[in-house]
N, C-alpha and C positions, 0 to 999 in steps of 0.2 A: 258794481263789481270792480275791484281792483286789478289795472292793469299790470301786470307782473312787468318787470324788467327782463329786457330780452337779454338773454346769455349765449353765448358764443361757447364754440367746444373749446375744451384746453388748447386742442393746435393750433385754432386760432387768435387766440388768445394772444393779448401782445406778449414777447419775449425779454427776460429780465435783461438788464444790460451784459452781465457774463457768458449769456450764451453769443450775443453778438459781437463778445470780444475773445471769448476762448472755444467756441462752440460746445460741442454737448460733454466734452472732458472737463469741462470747466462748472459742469453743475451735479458732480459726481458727489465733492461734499457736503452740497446743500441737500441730499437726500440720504444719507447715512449719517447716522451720529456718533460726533468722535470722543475716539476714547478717553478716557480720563486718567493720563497717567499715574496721577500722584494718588491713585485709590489700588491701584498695583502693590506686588510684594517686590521685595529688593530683589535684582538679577540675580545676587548669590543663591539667594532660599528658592528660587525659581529654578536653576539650575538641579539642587540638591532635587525636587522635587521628580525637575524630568529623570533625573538619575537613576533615582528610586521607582519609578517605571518599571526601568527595565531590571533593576536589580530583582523587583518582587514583584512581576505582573501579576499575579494572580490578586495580589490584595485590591480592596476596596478603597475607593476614597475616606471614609470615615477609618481603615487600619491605617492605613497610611499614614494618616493624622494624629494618631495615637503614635505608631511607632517613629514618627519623626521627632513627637511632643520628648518618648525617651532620648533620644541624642540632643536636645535641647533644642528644638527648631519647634515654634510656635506657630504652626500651619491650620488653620479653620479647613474642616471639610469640604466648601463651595471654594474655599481658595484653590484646593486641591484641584476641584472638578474644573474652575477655570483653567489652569495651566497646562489639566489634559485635552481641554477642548482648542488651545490657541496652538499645541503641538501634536493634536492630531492625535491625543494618545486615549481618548474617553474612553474603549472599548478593551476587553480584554484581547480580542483578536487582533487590535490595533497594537496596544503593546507586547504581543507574542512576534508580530512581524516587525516591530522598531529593535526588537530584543534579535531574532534572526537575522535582521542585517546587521546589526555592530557584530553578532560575532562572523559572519563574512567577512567584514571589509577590516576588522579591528583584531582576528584570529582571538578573541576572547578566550578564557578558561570558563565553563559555566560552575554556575555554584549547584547544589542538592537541589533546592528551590526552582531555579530555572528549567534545569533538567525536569523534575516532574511537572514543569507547566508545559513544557513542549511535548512531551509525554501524551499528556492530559487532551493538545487539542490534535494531535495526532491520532487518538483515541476517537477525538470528534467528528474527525474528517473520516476515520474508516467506517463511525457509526451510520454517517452519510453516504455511502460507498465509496468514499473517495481512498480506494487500494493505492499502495505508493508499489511502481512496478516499474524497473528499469530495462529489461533484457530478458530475454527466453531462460527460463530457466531462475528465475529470478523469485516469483514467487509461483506457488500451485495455489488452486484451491479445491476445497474435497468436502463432499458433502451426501450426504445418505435421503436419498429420496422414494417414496412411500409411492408404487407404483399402484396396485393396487389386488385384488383377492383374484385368486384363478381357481376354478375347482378340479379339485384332484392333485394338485400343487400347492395351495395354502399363500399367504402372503406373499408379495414380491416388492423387494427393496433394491434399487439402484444404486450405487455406488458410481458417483460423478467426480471424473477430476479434469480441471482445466486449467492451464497457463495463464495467465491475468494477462500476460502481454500478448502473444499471438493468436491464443481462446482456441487454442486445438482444443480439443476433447475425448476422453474417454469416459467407456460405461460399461457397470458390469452388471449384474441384476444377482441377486441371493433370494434366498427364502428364509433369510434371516440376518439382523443387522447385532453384530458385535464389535470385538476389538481385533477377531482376527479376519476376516471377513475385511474388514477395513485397509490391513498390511495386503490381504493378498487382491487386491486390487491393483497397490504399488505396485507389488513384485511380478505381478502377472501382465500386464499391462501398459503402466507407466515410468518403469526403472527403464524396462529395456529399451523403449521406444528414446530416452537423453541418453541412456548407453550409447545406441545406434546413432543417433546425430553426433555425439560427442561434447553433449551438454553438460554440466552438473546442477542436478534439481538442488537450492538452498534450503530453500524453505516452502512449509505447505500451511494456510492457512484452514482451519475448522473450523465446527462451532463446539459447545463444549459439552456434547452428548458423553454416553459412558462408552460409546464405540472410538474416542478419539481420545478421552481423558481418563487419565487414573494414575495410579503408582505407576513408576516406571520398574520398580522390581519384578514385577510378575504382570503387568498388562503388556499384551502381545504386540498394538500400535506403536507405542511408547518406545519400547525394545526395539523394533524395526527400525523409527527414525533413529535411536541412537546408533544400531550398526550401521546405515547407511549414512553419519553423519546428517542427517536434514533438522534443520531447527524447526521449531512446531511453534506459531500465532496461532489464539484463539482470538474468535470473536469476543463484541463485547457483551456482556450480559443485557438480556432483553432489548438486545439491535438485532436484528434476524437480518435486517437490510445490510448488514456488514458485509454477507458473503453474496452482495447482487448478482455479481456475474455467472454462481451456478443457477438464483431461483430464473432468472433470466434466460437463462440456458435450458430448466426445467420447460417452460413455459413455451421456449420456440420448440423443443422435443415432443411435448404433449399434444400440440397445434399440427408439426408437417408427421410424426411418425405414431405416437400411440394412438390418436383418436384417428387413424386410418388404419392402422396394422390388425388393431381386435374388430374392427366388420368386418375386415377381409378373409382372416383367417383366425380357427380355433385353437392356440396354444393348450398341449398336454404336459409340454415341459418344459424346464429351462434351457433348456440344450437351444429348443428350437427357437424360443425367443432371441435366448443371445447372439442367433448366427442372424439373425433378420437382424436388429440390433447393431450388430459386426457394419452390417452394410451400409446400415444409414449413416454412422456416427463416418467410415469411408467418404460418403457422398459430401456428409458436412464440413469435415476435413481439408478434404482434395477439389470438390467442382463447387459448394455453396460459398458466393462472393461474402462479406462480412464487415459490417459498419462499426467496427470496434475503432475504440484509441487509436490503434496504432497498425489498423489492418488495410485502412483505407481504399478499402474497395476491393482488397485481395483475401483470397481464401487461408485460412488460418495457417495450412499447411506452408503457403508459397511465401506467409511474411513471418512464419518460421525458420525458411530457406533461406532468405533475404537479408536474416537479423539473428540469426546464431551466431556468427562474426565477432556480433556487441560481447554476446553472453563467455565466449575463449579468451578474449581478448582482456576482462576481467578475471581471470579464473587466473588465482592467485598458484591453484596448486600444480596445475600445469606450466607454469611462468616459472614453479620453484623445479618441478622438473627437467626441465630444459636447459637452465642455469646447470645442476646436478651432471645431468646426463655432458653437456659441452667440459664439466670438468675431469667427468673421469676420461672423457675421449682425449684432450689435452695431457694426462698423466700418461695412457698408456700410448700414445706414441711417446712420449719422453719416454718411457720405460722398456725396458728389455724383454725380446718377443719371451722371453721365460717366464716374467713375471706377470703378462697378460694374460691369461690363461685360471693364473690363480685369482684374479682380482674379477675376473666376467664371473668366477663361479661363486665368489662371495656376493656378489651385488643379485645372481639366478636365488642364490639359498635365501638373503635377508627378504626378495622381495614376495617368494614365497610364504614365507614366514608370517608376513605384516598381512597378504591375503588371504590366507588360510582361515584364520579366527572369524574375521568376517563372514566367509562365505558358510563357513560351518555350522556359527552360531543361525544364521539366516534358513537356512535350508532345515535344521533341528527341527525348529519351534513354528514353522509354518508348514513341515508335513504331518 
């Protein structure tokens, strides 16, 4: 039998001369292999390359190559892929965020192109849930949920809307889901409620049932956001996870109040649902604490309280009133107690005028 040679572990192994003269930074190169510069593209075409990055994130290393070949730049596909790998740019999401910083720090113009690549992963992030939501009132979302059959009453559908930033909530239940049914949710419920704080709701996210989408000539939803000013996001087509924060909202509702509410008691009407209903969505409101974004352990309503401030303080069209209103009060002290008088009754008649259409058109087509 052959005696094997006795081996020592690596650490004890004796150590080459570099590590006893530069310690272990000194043997950094002898385990990495170095690059080969002269199999490199020139710094110019290197350049051009990262540029076009950001110019066309969206394209592929093999376009790239092609549309560089048209401007006369001789770039190979793997040339490509290296230049985005040593600048960090391999990924389309890597080049969307190299493209969003230069236009911060460089105030860029974007081109058609860029614009629908940021679009596109904007698109991505809401199919993720990822809502972009700055301030109360900022964004809504609204959603028709399928409560379930009651006899003697027939269908019952919910009508849910909630703030994405402080996740207050409202609910309303129907015995049928359409487009007007949908408005009078708004108006019964959720107008008045930013009325009263002195919020302005911008916009309300949906999905794209026929209770939220259609012509805006003669669909009742449609017509509502446009009198009230509200711009209208749908979700995206077969992402349902788009609008998480109501199925989410569904699912805590269905756990503390429907799957206790119907053992307790036997609903004949909607009346009586909605006032039990009334109470819980109260309780949710005002005493149930709330692990949202931006709720941090307080109740929807109280970081409602907390952070309306943000939502006025943006709010362009009160900023243009106050401008407005400081200049007519500067003319009519300058002006003669004569002509004050006629000028308060023009500013009563115009501002009537501009609120009348609104409220008129609104109150028509929803009684």
């Amino acid at each position: 039998m052959k005696h094997l040679k006795r081996q020592f572990p690596k650490w004890k192994q004796p150590m080459p001369p570099l590590y006893e003269e530069g310690g272990e930074m000194a043997l950094i190169e002898i385990s990495r292999s170095k690059p080969l510069l002269k199999n490199r593209i020139e710094k110019e075409l290197e350049d051009i390359v990262v540029a076009y990055a950001t110019e066309q994130p969206a394209h592929g290393q093999q376009r790239v190559s092609n549309e560089l070949l048209k401007r006369g730049h001789v770039v190979a596909p793997s040339t490509v892929r290296s230049v985005w790998l040593r600048h960090d740019l391999e990924t389309f999401q890597k080049r969307l965020k190299s493209l969003e910083a230069k236009v911060q720090q460089d105030g860029l113009v974007l081109t058609d192109a860029q614009v629908a690549a940021l679009e596109k992963k904007k698109e991505e992030q809401q199919s993720k849930g990822e809502i972009e939501t700055h301030h109360p009132g900022y964004l809504g979302s609204q959603y028709t949920y399928y409560v379930g059959y009651i006899k003697g009453v027939g269908k019952i559908y919910q009508q849910t809307f909630i703030d994405t930033y402080t996740r207050v909530a409202f609910a309303k239940v129907y015995d049928r889901k359409n487009a007007l049914v949908a408005a009078d949710m708004l108006n019964d419920k959720v107008l008045p409620f930013y009325q009263e704080q002195g919020v302005e709701l911008l916009r309300i996210l949906t999905d794209r049932g026929t209770e939220y989408c259609g012509a805006r000539e003669h669909h009742e939803y449609q017509l509502y956001l446009n009198i009230e000013d509200i711009d209208h996001t749908k979700t995206k087509a077969k992402s349902p996870q788009t609008n998480g924060i109501c199925e989410r909202f569904h699912r805590t509702m269905q756990d503390e109040f429907y799957a206790i509410a119907f053992r307790k008691k036997l609903y004949t009407t909607l009346e009586e649902l909605q006032s039990d209903i009334d109470q819980w969505i109260q309780f949710y409101n005002t005493e149930r604490p709330h692990s949202g974004r931006y709720c941090f352990g307080k109740t929807p309503a109280q970081t409602f309280t907390d952070s309306k401030e943000m939502a006025r303080g943006k709010d362009l069209n009160s900023i243009f009133r106050q401008n407005i209103n400081f200049k007519l009060s500067d003319q009519t002290e300058a002006g003669s107690a004569e002509v004050q008088p006629v000028r308060d009754s023009l500013t009563d008649e115009n501002e009537k005028a501009v609120e009348q259409p609104a409220a008129f058109y609104k109150k028509s087509f929803l009684s």
